[in-house]
Structures are given as C-alpha cells and as structure tokens.
C-alpha positions as CSV (number, residue, x, y, z in Angstrom):
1,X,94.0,101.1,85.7
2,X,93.8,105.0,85.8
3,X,95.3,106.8,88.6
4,X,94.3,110.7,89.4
5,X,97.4,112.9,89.1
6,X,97.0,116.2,90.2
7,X,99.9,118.6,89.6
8,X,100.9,122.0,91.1
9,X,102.9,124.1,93.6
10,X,102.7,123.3,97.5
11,X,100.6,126.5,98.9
12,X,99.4,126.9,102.6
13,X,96.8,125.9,103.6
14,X,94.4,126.0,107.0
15,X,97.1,123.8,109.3
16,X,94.6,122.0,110.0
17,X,96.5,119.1,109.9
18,X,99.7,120.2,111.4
19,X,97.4,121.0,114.7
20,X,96.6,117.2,114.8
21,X,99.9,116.0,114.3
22,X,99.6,114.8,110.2
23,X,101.2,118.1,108.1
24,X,99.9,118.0,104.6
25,X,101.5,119.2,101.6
26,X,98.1,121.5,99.6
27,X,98.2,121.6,96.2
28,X,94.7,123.2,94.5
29,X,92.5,121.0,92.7
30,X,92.5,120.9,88.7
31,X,89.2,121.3,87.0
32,X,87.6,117.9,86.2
33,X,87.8,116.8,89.6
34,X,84.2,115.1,90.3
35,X,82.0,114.8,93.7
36,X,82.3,110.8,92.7
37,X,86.1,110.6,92.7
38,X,86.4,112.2,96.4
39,X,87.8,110.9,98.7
40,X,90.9,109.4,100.8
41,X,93.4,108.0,98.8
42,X,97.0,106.0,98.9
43,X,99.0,108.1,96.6
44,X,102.2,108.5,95.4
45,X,104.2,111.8,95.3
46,X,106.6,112.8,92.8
47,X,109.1,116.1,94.3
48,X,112.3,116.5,92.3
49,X,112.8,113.3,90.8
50,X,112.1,110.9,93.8
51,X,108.7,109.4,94.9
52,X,107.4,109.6,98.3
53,X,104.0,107.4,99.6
54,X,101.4,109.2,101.2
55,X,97.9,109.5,102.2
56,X,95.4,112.0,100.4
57,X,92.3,114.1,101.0
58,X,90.9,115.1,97.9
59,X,87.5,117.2,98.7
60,X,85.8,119.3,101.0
61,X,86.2,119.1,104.7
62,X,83.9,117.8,106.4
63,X,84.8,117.7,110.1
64,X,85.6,121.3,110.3
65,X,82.3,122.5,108.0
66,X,85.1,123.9,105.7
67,X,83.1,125.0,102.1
68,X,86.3,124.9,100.3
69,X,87.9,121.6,98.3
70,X,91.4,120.4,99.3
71,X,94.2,117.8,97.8
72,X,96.0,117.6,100.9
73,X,98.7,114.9,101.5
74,X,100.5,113.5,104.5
75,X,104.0,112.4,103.2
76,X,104.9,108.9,105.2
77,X,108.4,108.9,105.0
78,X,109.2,112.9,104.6
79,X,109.0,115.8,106.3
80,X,110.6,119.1,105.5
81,X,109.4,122.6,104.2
82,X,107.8,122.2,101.0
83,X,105.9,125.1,100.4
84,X,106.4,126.2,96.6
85,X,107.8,123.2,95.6
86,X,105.9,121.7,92.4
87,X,104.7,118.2,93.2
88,X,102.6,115.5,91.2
89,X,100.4,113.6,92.9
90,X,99.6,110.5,91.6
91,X,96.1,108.8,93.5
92,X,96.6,105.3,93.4
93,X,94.1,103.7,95.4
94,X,90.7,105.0,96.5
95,X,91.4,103.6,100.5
96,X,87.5,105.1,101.8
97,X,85.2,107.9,101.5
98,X,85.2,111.5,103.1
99,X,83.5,111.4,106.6
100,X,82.4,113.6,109.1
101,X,83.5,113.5,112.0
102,X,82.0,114.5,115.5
103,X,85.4,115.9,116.7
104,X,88.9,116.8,116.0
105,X,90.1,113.9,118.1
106,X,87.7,111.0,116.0
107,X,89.1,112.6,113.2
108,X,92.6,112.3,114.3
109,X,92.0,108.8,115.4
110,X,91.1,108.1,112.0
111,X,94.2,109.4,110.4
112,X,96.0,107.1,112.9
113,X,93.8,104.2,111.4
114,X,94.4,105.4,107.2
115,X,98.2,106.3,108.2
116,X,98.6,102.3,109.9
117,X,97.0,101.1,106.7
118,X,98.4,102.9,104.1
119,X,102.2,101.9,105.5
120,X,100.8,98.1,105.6
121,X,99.9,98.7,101.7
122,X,103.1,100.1,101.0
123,X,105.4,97.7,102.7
124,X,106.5,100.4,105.1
C-alpha cells in the first residue's frame, strides 16, 4: 500500500478552520499532487520524533469558493502552536471526497462526522 506524505513547514493559513472550532496545521502542497488523489484523508503526523493522528484536507476549498489548494490537518490528540515547525504528513486512508457545502455550519457538521470516525479508526 502507498501512502501520500507531504512534507514542509506549518505556515498560516485562512483560519478558516479555527473559526469552526477544528485548527489545522497548513503545510503547501508538493508538486505531483493530482485532482484524483484529493480529498479527506486519516493521516498520520510526524512533529519532532512522535506521531500524532489526524484528519486531512488535501485540495481546494470548496465551501468557501476558495481558488487556492490546501493540506490542512486537524491534529486529534494535540493542540499547541505549531506554526514553523516542519511536519510530515503521511495520508493513510482516503476516508471521502471534497464536498461543497451549502454553509459553514453543514460543513462544520461534517467535520464533527470525519473527526467521530477517524477516532473510531484510530482506536481513540
């Protein structure tokens, strides 16, 4: 089986996801990425030696019409200032695609949903 890893510093990003109650960790997307592997993924996330589960976004943003392409994570089991920090990302499992969503509460709703089953695939 081949995962995705995707390597890089933590930058800032829109806070999109802080404003909905999920902080991500952004990291920029490597060339080679392809529309076909999009999508949300369980992932695991290597910061200074230790691996923390999470939940991924790898593409554009739909919900908010947002043009640009993000790999943005919600760590399960961390939270603390990260931004800088150099980070691996490894994309284990493809969990759905990228929707759209008709507001920011569906969309939050939804994170509730990938967030409930991404702990039940983790053991958490």
């Amino acid at each position: 089986m081949s995962f995705i890893t995707i390597r890089g510093k933590v930058k800032n990003g829109k806070k999109v996801g802080s404003q909905i109650g999920f902080p991500t960790i952004n990291v920029s997307i490597p060339r080679g990425i392809t529309k076909d592997q999009w999508g949300i993924y369980f992932t695991l996330v290597r910061i200074d030696h230790h691996m923390y589960p999470g939940v991924t976004h790898l593409g554009p943003v739909k919900t908010f019409s947002l043009r640009r392409r993000t790999c943005e994570t919600f760590l399960l089991t961390l939270r603390r200032d990260l931004y800088g920090a150099a980070v691996e990302k490894k994309l284990i499992f493809k969990f759905r695609d990228i929707e759209k969503f008709p507001t920011a509460k569906a969309l939050k709703k939804q994170i509730v949903n990938d967030v409930k089953a991404a702990k039940k695939f983790f053991g958490l």
